[in-house]
C-alpha positions as CSV (number, residue, x, y, z in Angstrom):
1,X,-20.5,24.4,-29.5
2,X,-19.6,21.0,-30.8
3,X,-18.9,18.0,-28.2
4,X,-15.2,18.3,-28.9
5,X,-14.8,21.9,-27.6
6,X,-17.3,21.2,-25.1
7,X,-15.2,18.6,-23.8
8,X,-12.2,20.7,-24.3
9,X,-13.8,23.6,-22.2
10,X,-15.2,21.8,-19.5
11,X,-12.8,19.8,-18.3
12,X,-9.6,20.7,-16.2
13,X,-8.3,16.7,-15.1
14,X,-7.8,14.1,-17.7
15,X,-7.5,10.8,-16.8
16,X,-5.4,8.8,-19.5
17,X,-5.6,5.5,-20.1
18,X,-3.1,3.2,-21.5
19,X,-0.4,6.4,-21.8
20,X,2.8,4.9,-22.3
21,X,6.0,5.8,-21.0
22,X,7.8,5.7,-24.5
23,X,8.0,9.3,-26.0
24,X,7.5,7.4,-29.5
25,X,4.0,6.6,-28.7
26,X,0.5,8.6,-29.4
27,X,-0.7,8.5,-25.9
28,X,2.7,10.2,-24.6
29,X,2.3,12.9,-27.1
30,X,-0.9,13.7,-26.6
31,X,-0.7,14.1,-23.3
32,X,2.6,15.6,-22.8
33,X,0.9,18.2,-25.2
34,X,-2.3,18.2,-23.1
35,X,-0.3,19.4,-20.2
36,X,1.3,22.1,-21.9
37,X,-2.3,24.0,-22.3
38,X,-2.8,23.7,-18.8
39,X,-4.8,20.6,-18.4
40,X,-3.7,17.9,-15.3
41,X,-2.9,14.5,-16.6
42,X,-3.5,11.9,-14.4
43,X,-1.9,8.1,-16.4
44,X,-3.6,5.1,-15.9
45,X,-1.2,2.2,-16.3
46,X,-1.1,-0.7,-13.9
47,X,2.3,-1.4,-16.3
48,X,4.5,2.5,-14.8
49,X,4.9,4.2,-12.0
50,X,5.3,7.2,-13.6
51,X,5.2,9.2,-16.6
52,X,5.0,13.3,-17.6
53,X,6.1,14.1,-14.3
54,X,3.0,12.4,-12.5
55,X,2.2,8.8,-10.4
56,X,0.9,6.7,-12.5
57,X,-2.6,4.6,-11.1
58,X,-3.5,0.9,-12.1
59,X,-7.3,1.9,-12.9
60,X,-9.7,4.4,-12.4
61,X,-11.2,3.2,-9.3
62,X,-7.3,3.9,-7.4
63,X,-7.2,7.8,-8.7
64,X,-7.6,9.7,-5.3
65,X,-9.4,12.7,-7.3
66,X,-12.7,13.5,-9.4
67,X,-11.8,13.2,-13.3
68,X,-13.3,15.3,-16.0
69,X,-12.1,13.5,-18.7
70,X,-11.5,9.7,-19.3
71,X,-9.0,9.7,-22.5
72,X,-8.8,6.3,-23.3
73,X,-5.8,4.8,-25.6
74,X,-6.7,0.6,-25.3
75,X,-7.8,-1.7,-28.1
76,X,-11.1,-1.5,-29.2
77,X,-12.0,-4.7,-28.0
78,X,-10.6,-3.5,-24.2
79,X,-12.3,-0.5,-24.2
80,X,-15.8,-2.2,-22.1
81,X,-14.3,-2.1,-19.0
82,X,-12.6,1.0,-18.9
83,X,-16.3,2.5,-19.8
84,X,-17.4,0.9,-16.8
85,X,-15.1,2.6,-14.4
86,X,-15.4,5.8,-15.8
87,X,-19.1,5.7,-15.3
88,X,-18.6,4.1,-11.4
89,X,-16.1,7.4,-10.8
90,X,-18.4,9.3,-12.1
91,X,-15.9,11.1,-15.1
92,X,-17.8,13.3,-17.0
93,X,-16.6,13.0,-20.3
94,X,-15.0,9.9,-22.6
95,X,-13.0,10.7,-25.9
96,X,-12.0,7.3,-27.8
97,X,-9.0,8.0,-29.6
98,X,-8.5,7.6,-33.1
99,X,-9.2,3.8,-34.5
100,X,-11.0,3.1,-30.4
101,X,-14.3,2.6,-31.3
102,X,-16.4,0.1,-29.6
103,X,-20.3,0.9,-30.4
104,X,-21.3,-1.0,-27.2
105,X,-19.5,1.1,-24.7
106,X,-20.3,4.3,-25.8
107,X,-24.0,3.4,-26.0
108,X,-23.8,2.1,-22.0
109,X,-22.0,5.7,-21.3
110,X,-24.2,7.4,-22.7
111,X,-27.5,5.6,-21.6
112,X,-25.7,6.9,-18.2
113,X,-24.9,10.6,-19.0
114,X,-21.6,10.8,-20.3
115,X,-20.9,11.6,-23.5
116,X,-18.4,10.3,-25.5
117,X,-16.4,11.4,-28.5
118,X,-15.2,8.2,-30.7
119,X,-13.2,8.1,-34.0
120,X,-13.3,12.2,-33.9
């Protein structure tokens, strides 16, 4: 099984960060599309309250439940310390989406057990 499906498989709660609000935009599709194969979205934007039906959280650290998944939809160059919250909450997974890729992060979460999926 490749890292993508065992991400896929093994995780029920994905925590997404920088989802926006606006229908128009990647993060929004993706995770509206997430939800409809059963998976729990949790967004992580410090700029909505809410979004896909769910609160929206400022950070990791403030979401009140264990996260499978970090899904993260920032700049490359913000990607550092988003990596370092997921690895303090203890997610189990990271998936960079398309264009994310910062080398440096993904090293650190994976020097700390997490495996991460960039530029896939």
């Amino acid at each position: 099984m490749d890292l993508v499906d065992e991400q896929l498989q093994n995780s029920k709660t994905i925590a997404v960060v920088g989802i926006s609000d606006n229908p128009e935009r990647p993060s929004y599709g993706v995770s509206r599309y997430m939800q409809a194969q059963g998976y729990r979205i949790i967004p992580v934007n410090p700029m909505i309250e809410e979004v896909l039906g769910e609160k929206s959280y400022p950070d990791l650290k403030s979401v009140p439940e264990p996260i499978d998944m970090v899904d993260i939809f920032r700049r490359s160059e913000l990607v550092g310390p988003v990596v370092d919250e997921a690895i303090e909450v203890g997610a189990r997974y990271i998936w960079m989406q398309d264009g994310v890729i910062n080398e440096e992060a993904a090293a650190k979460a994976e020097a700390a057990g997490i495996p991460v999926i960039m530029n896939d």
